[in-house]
Steps between C-alpha positions, in 0.01 A plus 500: 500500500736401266454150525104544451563652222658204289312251626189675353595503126618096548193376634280564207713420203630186659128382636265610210749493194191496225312760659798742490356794311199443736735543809690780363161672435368499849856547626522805269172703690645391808795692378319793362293547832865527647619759270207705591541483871916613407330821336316551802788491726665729240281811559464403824899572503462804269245660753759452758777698287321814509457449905854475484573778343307712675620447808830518387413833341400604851829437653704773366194787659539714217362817593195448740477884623242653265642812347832465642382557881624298786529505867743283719673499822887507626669433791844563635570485899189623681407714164179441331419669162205454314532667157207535212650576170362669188591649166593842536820727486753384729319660831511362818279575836628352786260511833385839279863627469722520185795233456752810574367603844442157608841391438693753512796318417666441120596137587139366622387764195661218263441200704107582436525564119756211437230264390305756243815576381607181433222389320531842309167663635629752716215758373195223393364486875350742797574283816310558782600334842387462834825477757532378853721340759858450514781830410573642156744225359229253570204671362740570190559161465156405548386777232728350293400132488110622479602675205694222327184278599244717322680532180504108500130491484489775281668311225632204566813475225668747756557218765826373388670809477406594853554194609906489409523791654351399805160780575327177568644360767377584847817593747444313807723645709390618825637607816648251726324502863682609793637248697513456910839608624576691235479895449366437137441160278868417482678786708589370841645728810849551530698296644719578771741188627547717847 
């Protein structure tokens, strides 16, 4: 392109020297008619901006539940826990039961409410949950990452915070299978040399 360029401009002035003003003025609509295809590329460009930013503008998800409600799922072991979450006082009804006689004990207590507290909302939200599968410790766990879910999608700005402190990250850990030969996945007999 860049040698087209040059070798426009030369041909006239060297070929048709009187009719120079004559040149220029045909070269100069020539020139105009390119300008005006430039501006059309130009909004063509500006309408693609606002695509841009729209779509960038949908990337951070700020707060798609309408009126602050929200329902996820968690999983931990053979737990499932599918939670729905909505403003309210701090109440929670697990499979119909209060957080207290579900889990009876403190430490899966503050497992549970380690996520509202963190994001300082201990009181802003009833949570109501549907539990099964798995034992206590992974139903709490499980409770806990459906919990740390919702709030995400209740407002968004509170992803960061729960995500340093890890309430978004799913524990894989499951039990190992047992193995043939062996009384459980890694226990084997004893041994007796005689």
């Amino acid at each position: 392109m860049t040698s087209t360029e040059p070798e426009t401009p030369e041909t006239p002035e060297v070929a048709e020297a009187p009719e120079t003003g004559a040149v220029a003025t045909s070269e100069t609509p020539a020139a105009t008619s390119e300008t005006p295809v430039a501006t059309s590329e130009t909004p063509a460009a500006t309408s693609e901006t606002p695509v841009a930013t729209s779509e960038s503008a949908a990337a951070p998800r700020p707060s798609r539940a309408a009126g602050g409600n929200a329902q996820t799922v968690g999983r931990r072991k053979e737990a499932v826990v599918r939670v729905r979450v909505v403003p309210g006082t701090g109440q929670f009804k697990l499979n119909g039961r209060t957080l207290e006689e579900y889990f009876p004990n403190k430490v899966h207590q503050q497992l549970i409410k380690d996520p509202l507290v963190l994001v300082e909302k201990p009181d802003s939200f009833d949570i109501f949950a549907n539990l099964h599968g798995g034992g206590v410790s992974g139903q709490a766990g499980a409770l806990r990452l459906a919990i740390a879910r919702a709030l995400i999608e209740v407002d968004a700005d509170d992803r960061p915070a729960l995500k340093k402190a890890g309430f978004l990250t799913r524990d894989a850990r499951a039990t190992e299978r047992k193995k043939y030969g062996l009384k459980k996945a890694r226990k084997a007999p004893q041994y007796s040399k005689r």
